[in-house]
N, C-alpha and C positions, 0 to 999 in steps of 0.2 A: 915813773910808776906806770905800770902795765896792769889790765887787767884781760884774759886771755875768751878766747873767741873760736866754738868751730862751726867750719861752713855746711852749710847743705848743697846737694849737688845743685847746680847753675845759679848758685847765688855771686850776683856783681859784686864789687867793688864799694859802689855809692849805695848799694841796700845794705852792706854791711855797717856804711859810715850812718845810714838813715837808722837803722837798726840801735846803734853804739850811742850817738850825738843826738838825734832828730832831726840829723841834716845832712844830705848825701852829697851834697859839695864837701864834707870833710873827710874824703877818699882819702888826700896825701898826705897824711898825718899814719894813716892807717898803713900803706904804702911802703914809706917811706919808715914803719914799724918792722917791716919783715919784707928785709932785705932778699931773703932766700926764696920768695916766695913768686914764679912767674909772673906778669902782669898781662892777664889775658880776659877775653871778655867775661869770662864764667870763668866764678871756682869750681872745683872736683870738691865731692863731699869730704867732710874730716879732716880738711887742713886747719890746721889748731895757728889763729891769728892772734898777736902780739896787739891792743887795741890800747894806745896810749890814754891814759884819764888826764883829762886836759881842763879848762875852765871856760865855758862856754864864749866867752866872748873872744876866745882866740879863735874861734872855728871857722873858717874862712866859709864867704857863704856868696862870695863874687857869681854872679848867674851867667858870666862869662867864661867859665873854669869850663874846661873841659877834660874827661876822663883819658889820659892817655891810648886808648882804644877807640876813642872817637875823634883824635887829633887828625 
């Protein structure tokens, strides 16, 4: 189950998950929703995101995780 998401121009990755979740380490959930979707450090406005509803305590929250963009 999806609920769908669009961006403003240089909105990241991990504000959309802080946005979605409450918690910007749950980037790869979001990611890994929309496959077709470049992984770059900014979105372009009006990319319409697949934002999986999940149950909070799956939400990975490792403070080790890092954004693919900053690996």
């Amino acid at each position: 189950m999806v609920t769908q998401y669009i961006t403003t121009e240089g909105e990241r990755w991990d504000a959309v998950a802080q946005k979605a979740y409450g918690k910007p380490a749950a980037f790869n959930g979001i990611i890994a929703a929309n496959p077709l979707v470049p992984i770059t450090p900014r979105l372009a406005a009006g990319i319409v995101l697949n934002i999986p509803i999940i149950e909070d305590n799956s939400i990975q929250t490792d403070a080790e995780l890092l954004p693919p963009w900053k690996q």
